[in-house]
mmCIF file of the N, C-alpha and C atoms, coordinates in Angstrom:
data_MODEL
# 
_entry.id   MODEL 
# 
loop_
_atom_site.group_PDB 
_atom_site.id 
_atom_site.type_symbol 
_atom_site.label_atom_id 
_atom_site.label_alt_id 
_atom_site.label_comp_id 
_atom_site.label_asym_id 
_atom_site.label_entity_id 
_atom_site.label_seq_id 
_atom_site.pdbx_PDB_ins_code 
_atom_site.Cartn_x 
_atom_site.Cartn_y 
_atom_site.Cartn_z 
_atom_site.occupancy 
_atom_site.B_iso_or_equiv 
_atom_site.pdbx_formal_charge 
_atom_site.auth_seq_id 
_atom_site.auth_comp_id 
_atom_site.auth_asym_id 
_atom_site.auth_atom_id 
_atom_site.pdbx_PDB_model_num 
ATOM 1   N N  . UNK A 1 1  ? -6.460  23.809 -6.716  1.00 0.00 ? 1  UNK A N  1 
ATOM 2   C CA . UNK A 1 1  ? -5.131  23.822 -6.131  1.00 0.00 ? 1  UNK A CA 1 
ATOM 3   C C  . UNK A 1 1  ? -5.119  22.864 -4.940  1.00 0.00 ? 1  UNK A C  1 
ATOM 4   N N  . UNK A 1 2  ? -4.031  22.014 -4.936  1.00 0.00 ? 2  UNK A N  1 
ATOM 5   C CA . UNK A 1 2  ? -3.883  21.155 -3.840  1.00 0.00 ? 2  UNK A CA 1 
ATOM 6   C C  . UNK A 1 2  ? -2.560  21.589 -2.689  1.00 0.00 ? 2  UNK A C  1 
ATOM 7   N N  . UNK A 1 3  ? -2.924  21.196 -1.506  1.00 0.00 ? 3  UNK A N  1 
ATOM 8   C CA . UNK A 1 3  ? -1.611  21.268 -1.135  1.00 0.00 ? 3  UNK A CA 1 
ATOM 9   C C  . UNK A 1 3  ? -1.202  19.520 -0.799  1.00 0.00 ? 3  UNK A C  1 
ATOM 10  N N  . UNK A 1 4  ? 0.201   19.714 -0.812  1.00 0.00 ? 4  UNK A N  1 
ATOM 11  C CA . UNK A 1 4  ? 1.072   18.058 -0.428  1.00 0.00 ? 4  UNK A CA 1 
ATOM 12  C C  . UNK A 1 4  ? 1.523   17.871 0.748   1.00 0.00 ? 4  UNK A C  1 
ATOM 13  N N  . UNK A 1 5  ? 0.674   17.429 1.932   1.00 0.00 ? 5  UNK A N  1 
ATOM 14  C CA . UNK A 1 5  ? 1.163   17.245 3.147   1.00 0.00 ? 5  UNK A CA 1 
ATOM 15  C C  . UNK A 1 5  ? 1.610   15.537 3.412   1.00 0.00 ? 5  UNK A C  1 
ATOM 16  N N  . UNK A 1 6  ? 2.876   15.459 3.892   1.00 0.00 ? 6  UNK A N  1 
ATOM 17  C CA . UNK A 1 6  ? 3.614   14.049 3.614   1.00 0.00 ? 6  UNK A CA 1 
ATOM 18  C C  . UNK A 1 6  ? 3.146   13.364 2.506   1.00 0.00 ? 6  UNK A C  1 
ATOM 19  N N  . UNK A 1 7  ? 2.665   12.234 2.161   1.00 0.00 ? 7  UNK A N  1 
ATOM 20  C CA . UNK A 1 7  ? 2.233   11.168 0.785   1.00 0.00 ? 7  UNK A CA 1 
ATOM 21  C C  . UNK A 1 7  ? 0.501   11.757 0.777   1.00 0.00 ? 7  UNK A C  1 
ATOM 22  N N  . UNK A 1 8  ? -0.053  12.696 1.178   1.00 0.00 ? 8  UNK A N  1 
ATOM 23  C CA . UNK A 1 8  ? -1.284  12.740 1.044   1.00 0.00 ? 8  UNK A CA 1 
ATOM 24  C C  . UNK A 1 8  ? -1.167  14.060 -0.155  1.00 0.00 ? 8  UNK A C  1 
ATOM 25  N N  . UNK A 1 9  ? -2.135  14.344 -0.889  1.00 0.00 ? 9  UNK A N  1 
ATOM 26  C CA . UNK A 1 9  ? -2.991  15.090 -1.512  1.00 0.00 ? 9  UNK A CA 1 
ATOM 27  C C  . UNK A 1 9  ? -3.972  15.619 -1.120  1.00 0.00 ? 9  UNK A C  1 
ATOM 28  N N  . UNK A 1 10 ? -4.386  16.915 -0.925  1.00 0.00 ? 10 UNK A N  1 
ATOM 29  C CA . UNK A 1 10 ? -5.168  17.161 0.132   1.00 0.00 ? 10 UNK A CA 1 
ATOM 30  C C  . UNK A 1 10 ? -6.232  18.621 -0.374  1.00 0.00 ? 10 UNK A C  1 
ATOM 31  N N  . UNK A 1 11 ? -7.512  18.599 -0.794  1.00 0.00 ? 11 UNK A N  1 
ATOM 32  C CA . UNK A 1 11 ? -7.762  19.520 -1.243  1.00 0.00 ? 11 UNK A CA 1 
ATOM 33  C C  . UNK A 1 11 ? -8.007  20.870 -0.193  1.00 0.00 ? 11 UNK A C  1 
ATOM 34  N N  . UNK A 1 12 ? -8.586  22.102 -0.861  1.00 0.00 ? 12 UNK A N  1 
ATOM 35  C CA . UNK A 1 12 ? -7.939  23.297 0.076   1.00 0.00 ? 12 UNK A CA 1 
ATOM 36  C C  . UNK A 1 12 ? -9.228  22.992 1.220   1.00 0.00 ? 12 UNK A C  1 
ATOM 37  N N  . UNK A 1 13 ? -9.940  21.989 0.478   1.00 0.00 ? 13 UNK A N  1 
ATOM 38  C CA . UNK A 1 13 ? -11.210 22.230 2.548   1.00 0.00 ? 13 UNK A CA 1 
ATOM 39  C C  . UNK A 1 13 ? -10.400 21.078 3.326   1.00 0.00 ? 13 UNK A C  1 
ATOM 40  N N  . UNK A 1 14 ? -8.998  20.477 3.042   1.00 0.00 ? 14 UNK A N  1 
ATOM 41  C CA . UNK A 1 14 ? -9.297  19.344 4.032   1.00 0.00 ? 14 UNK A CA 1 
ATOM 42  C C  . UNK A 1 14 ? -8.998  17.551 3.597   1.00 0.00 ? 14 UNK A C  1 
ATOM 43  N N  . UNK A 1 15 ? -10.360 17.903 2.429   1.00 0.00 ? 15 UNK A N  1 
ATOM 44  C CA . UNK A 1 15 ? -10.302 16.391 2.208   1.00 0.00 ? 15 UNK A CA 1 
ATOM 45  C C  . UNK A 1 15 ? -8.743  15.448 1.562   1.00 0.00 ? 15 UNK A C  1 
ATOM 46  N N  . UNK A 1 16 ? -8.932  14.431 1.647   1.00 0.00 ? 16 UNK A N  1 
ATOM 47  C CA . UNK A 1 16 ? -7.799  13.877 0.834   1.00 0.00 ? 16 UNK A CA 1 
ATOM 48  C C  . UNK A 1 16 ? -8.045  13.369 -0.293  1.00 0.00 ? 16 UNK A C  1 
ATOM 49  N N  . UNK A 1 17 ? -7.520  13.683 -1.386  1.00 0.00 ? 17 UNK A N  1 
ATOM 50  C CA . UNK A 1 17 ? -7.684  13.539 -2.541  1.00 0.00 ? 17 UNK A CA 1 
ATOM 51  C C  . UNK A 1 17 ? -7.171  12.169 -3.246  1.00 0.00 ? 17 UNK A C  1 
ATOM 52  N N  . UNK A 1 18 ? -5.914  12.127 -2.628  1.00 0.00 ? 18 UNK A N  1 
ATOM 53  C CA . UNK A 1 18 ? -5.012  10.955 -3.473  1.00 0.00 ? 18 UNK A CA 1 
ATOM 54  C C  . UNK A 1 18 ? -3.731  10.388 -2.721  1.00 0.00 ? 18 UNK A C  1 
ATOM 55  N N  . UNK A 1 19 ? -3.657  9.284  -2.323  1.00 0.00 ? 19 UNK A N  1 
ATOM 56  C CA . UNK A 1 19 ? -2.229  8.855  -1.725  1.00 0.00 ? 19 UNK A CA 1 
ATOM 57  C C  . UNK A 1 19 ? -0.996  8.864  -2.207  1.00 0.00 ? 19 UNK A C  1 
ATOM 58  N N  . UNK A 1 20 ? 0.255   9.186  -2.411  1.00 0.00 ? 20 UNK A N  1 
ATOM 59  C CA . UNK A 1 20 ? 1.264   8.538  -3.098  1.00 0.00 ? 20 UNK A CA 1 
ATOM 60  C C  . UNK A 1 20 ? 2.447   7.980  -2.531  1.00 0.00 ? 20 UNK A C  1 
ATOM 61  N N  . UNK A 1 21 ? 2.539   6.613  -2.564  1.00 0.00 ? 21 UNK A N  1 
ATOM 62  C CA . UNK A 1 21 ? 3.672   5.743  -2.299  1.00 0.00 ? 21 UNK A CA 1 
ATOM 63  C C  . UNK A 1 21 ? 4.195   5.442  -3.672  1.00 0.00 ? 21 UNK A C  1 
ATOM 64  N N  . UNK A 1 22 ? 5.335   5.736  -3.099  1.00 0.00 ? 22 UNK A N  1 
ATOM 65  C CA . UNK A 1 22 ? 6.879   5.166  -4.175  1.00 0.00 ? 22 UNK A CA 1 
ATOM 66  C C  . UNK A 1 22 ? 6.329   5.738  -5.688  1.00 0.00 ? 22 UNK A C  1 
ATOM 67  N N  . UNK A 1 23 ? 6.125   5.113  -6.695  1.00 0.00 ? 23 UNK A N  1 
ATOM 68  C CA . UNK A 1 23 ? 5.850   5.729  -7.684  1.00 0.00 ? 23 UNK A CA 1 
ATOM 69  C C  . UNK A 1 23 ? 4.385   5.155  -8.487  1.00 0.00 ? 23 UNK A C  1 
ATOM 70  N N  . UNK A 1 24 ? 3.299   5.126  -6.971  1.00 0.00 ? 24 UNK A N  1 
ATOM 71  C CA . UNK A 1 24 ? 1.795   4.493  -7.406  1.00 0.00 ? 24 UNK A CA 1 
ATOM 72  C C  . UNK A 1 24 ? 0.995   6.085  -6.912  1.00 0.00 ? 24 UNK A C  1 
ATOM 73  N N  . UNK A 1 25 ? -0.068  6.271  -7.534  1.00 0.00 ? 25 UNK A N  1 
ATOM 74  C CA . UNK A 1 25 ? -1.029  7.327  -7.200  1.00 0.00 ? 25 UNK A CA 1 
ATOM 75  C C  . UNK A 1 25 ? -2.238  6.287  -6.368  1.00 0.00 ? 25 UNK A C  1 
ATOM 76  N N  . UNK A 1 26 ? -2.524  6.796  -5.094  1.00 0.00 ? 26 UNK A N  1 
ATOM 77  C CA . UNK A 1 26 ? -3.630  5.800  -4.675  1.00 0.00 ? 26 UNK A CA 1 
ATOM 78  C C  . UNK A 1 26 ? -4.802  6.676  -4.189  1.00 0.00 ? 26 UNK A C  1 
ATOM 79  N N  . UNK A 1 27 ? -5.900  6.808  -5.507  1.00 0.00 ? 27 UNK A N  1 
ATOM 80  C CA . UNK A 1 27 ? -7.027  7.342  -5.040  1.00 0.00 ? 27 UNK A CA 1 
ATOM 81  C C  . UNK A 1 27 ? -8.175  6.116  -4.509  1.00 0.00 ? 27 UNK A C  1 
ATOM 82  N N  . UNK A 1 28 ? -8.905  7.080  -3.522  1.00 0.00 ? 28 UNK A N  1 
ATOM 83  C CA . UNK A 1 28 ? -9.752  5.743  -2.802  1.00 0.00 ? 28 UNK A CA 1 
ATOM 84  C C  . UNK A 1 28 ? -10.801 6.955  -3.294  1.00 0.00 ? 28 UNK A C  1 
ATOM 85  N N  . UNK A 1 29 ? -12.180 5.768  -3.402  1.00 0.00 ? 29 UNK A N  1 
ATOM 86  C CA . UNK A 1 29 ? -13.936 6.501  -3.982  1.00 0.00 ? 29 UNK A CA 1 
ATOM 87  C C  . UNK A 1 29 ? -14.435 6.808  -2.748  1.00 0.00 ? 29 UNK A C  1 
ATOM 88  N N  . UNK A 1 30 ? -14.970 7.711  -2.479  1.00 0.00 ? 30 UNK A N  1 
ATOM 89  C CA . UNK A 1 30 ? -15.323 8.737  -1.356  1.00 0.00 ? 30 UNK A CA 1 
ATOM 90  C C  . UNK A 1 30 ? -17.092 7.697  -1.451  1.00 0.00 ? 30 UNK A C  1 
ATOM 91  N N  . UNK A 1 31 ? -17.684 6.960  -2.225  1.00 0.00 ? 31 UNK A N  1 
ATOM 92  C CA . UNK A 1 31 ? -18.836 6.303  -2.308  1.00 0.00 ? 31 UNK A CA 1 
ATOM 93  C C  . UNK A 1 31 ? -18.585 4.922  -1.823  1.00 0.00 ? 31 UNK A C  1 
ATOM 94  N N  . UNK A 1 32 ? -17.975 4.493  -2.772  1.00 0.00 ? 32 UNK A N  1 
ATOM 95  C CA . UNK A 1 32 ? -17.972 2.637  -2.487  1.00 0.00 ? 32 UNK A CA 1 
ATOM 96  C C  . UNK A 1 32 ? -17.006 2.448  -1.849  1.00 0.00 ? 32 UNK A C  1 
ATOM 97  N N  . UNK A 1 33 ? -15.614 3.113  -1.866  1.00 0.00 ? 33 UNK A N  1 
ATOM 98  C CA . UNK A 1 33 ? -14.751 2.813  -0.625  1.00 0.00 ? 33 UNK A CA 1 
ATOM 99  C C  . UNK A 1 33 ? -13.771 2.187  -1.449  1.00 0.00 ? 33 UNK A C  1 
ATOM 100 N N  . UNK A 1 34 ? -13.347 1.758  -2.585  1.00 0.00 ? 34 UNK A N  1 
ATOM 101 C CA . UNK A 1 34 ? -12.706 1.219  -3.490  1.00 0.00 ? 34 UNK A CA 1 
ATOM 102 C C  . UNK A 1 34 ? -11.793 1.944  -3.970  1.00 0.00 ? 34 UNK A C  1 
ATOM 103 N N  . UNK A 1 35 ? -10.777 1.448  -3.739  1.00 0.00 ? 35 UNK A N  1 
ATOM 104 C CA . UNK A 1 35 ? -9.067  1.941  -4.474  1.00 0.00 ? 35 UNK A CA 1 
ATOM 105 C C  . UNK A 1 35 ? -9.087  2.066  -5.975  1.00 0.00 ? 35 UNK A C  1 
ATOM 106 N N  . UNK A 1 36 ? -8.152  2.955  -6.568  1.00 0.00 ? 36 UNK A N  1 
ATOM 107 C CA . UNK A 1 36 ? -8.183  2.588  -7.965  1.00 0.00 ? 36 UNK A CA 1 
ATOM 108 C C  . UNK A 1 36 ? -6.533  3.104  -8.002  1.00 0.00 ? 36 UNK A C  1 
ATOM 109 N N  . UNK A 1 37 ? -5.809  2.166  -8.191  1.00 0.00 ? 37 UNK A N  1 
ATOM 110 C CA . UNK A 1 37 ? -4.149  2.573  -8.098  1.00 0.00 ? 37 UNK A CA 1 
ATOM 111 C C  . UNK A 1 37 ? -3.415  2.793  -9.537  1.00 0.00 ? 37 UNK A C  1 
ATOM 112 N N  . UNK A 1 38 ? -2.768  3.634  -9.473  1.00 0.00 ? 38 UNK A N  1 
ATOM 113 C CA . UNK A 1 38 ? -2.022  4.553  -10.714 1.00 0.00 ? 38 UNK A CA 1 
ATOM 114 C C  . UNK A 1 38 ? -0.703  3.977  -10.500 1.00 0.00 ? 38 UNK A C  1 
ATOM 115 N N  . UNK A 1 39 ? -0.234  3.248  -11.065 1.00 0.00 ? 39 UNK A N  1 
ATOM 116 C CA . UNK A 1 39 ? 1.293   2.671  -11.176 1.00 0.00 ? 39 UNK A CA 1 
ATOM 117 C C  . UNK A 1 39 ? 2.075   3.605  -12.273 1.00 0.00 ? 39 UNK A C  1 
ATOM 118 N N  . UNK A 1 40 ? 3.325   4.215  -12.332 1.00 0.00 ? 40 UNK A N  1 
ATOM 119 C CA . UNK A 1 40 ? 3.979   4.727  -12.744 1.00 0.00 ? 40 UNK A CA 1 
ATOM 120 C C  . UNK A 1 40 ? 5.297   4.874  -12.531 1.00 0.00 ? 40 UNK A C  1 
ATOM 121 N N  . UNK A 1 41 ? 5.730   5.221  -13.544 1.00 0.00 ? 41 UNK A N  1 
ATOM 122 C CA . UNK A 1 41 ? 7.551   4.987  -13.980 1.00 0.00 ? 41 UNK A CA 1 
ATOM 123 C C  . UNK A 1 41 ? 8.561   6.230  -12.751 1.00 0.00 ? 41 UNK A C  1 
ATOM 124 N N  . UNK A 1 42 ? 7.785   6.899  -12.254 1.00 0.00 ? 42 UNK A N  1 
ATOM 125 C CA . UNK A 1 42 ? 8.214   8.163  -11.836 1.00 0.00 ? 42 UNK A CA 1 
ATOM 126 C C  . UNK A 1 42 ? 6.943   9.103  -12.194 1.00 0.00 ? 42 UNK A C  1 
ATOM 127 N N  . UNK A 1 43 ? 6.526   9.855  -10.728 1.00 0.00 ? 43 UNK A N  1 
ATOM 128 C CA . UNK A 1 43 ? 5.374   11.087 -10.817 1.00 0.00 ? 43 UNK A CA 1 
ATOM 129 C C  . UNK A 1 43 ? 6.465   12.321 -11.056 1.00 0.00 ? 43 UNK A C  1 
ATOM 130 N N  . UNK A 1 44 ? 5.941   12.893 -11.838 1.00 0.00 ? 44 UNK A N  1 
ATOM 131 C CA . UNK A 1 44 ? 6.243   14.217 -12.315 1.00 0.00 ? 44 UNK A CA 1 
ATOM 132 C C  . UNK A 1 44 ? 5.623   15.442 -11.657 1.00 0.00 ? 44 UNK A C  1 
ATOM 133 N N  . UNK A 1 45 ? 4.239   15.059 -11.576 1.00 0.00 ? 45 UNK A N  1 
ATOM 134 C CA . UNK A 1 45 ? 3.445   16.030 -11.112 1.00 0.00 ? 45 UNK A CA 1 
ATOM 135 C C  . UNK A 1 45 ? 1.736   15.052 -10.827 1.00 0.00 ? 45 UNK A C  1 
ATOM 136 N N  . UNK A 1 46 ? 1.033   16.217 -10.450 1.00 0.00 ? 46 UNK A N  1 
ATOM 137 C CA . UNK A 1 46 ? -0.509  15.486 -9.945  1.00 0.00 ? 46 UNK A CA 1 
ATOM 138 C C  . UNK A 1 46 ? -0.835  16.871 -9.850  1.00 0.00 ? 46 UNK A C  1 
ATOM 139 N N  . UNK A 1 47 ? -1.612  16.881 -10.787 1.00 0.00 ? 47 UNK A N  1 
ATOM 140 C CA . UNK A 1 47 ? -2.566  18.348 -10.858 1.00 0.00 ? 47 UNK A CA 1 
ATOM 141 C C  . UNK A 1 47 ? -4.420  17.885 -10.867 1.00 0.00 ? 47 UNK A C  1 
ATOM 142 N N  . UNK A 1 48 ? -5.011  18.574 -9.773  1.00 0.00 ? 48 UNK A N  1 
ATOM 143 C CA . UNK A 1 48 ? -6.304  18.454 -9.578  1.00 0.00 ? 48 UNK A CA 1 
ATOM 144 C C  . UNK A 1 48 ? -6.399  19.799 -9.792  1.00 0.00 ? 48 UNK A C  1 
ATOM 145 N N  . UNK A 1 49 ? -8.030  19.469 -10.380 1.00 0.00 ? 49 UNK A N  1 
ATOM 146 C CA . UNK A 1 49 ? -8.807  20.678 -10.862 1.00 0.00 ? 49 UNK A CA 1 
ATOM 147 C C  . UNK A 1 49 ? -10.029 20.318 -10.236 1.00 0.00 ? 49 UNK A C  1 
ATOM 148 N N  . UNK A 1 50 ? -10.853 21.212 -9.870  1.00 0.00 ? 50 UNK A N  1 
ATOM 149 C CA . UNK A 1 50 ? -12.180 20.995 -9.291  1.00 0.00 ? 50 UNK A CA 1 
ATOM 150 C C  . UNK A 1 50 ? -13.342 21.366 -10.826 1.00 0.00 ? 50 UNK A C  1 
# 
């Protein structure tokens, strides 16, 4: 379960999971530091599972 505080994604210890501007998902790698961006028509939803 996540909660949505402003454009962040945020799991329940804290961390941030995933950015979202306008209609891109922007997860960054917690290792190498590298973006990997989700472009989309319209978010519906963003469901994380551990």
């Amino acid at each position: 379960m996540v909660d949505k505080v402003d454009n962040y994604l945020r799991c329940k210890c804290g961390k941030i999971v995933c950015e979202i501007v306008e209609d891109k998902v922007i997860i960054k790698c917690r290792h190498c530091k590298r973006f990997i961006t989700i472009f989309t028509d319209g978010i519906l939803e963003v469901e994380y599972k551990s």
